[in-house]
MARMARPA-997507 format. One record per residue (C-alpha): residue number from 1; residue in three letters; x, y, z. Coordinates in Angstrom, 3 decimals, m for minus. Layout:
[pt NUM,"ala",[X,Y,Z]] ...
END
This chain:
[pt 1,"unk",[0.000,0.000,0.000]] [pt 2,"unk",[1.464,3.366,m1.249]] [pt 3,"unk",[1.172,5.948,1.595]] [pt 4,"unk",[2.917,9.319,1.239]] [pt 5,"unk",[2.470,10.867,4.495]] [pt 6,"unk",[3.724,14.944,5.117]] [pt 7,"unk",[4.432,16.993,7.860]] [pt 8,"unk",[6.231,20.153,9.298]] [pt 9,"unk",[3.360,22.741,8.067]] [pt 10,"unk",[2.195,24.974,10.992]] [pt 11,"unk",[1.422,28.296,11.778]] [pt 12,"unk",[3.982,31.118,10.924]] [pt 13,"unk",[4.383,34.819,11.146]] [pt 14,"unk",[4.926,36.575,7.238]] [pt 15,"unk",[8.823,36.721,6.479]] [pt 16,"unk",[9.404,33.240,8.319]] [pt 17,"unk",[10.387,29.958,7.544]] [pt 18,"unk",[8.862,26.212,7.566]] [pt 19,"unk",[10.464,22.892,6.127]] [pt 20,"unk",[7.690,20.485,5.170]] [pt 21,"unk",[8.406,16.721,4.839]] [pt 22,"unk",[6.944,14.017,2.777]] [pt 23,"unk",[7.799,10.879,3.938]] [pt 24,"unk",[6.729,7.567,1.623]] [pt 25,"unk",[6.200,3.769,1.869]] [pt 26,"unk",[5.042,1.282,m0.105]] [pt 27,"unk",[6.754,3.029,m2.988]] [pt 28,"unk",[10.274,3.710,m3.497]] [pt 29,"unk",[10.353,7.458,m4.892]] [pt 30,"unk",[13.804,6.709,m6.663]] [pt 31,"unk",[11.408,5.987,m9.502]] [pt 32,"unk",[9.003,8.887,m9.114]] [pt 33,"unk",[9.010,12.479,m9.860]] [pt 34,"unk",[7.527,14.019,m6.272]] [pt 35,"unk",[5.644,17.417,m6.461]] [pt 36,"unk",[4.168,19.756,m3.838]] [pt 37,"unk",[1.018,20.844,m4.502]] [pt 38,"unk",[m1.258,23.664,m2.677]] [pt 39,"unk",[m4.898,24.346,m2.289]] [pt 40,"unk",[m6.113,27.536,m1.152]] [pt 41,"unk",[m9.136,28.159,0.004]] [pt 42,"unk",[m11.788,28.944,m2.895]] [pt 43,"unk",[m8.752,28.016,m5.241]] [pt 44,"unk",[m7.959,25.207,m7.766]] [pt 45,"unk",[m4.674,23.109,m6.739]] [pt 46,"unk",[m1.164,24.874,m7.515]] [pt 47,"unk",[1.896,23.256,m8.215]] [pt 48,"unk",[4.353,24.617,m6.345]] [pt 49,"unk",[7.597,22.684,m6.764]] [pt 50,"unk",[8.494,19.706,m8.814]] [pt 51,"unk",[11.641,17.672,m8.523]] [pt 52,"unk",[12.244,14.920,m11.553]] [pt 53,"unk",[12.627,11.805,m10.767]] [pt 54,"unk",[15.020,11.037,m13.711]] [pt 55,"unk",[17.870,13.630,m13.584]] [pt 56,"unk",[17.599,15.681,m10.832]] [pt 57,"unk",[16.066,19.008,m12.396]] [pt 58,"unk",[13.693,21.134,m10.595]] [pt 59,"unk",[10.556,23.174,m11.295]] [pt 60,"unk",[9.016,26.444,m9.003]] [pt 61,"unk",[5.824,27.964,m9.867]] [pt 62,"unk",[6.589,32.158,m10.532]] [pt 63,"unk",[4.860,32.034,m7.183]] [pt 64,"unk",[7.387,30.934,m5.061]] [pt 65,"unk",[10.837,31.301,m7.184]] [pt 66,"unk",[13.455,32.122,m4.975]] [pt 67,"unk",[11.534,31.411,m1.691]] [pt 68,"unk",[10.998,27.497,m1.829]] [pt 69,"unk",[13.596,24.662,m2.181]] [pt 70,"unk",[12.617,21.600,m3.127]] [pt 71,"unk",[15.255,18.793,m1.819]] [pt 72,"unk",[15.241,14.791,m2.055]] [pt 73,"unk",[16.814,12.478,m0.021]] [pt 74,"unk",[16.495,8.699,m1.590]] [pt 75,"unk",[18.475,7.315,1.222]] [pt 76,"unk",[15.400,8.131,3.693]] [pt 77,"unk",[12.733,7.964,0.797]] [pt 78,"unk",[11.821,11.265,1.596]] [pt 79,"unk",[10.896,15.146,m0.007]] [pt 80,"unk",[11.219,18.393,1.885]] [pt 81,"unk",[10.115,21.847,0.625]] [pt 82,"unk",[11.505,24.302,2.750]] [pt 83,"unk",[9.567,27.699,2.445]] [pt 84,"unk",[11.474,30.607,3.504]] [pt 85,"unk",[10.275,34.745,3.324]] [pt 86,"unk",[6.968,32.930,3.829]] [pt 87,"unk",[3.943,35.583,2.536]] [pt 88,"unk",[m0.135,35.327,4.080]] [pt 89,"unk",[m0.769,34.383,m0.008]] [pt 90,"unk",[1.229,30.583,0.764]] [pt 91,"unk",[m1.422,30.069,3.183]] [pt 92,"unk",[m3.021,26.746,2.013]] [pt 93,"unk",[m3.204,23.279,2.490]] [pt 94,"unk",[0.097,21.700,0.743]] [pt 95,"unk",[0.172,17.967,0.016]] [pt 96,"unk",[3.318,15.835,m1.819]] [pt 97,"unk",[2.570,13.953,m4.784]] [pt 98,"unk",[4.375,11.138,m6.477]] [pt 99,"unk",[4.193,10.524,m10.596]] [pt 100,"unk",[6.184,7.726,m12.480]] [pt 101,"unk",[9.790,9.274,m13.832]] [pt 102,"unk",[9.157,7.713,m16.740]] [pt 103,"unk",[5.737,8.990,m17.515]] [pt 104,"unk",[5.872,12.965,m15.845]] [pt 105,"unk",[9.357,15.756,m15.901]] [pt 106,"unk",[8.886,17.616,m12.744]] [pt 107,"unk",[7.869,20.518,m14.859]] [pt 108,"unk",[4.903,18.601,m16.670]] [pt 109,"unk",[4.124,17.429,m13.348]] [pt 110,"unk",[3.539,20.666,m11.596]] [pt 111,"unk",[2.203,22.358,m14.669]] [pt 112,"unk",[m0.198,19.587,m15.530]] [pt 113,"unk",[m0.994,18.303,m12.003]] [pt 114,"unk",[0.224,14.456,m12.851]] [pt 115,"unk",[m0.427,12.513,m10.144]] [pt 116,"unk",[m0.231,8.483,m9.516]] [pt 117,"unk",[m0.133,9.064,m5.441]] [pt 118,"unk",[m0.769,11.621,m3.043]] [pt 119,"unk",[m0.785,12.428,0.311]] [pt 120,"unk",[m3.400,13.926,2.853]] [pt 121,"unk",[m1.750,16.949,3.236]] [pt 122,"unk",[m0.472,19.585,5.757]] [pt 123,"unk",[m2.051,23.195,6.443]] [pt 124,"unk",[0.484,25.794,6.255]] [pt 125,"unk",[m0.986,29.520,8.022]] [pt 126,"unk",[0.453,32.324,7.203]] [pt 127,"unk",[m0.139,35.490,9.487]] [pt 128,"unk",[0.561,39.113,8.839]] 
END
């Protein structure tokens, strides 16, 4: 049973910093490209950062360029996003998704909301 399971979202004053975790089993994300996603409230999902599973490369919505680092660690079969100069308009629910390497590029993947798994997600706040 595939399970992707995050955590590490919280509540956090404007201009600071979370890291969020998605930790999987049942799956080994070697062969997936993993993407953070984002809901809003009254919104449609966002993809907010893509990492490929095939070679490494990375995708950030114009959104969060230069603010967000997405980061894998195979050994632990596990993706962080770490959110920094956080802004009240990241305030949503974020969830980790996982989409065959061979099927999805990161960038596809976030732009076209590919998804084989997903998790339940984690509500990131925001306060001014």
């Amino acid at each position: 049973q595939v399970q992707l399971k995050e955590s590490g979202g919280g509540l956090v004053q404007a201009g600071g910093s979370l890291r969020l975790s998605c930790a999987a089993s049942g799956v080994t994300l070697d062969y997936y490209t993993i993407g953070w996603f984002r809901q809003a409230p009254g919104k449609g999902d966002e993809g907010v950062s893509c990492i490929d599973g095939s070679d490494g490369s990375t995708y950030y919505a114009g959104s969060v360029k230069g603010r967000f680092t997405i980061s894998r660690d195979n050994a632990k079969n596990t993706v962080y996003l770490h959110m920094n100069s956080l802004k009240p308009e990241d305030t949503a629910v974020y969830y980790c998704a996982a989409k065959h390497r061979l099927i999805a590029t990161g960038q596809a993947m976030c732009r076209m909301g590919y998804v084989d798994y997903r998790g339940q997600g984690t509500q990131v706040t925001v306060s001014s």
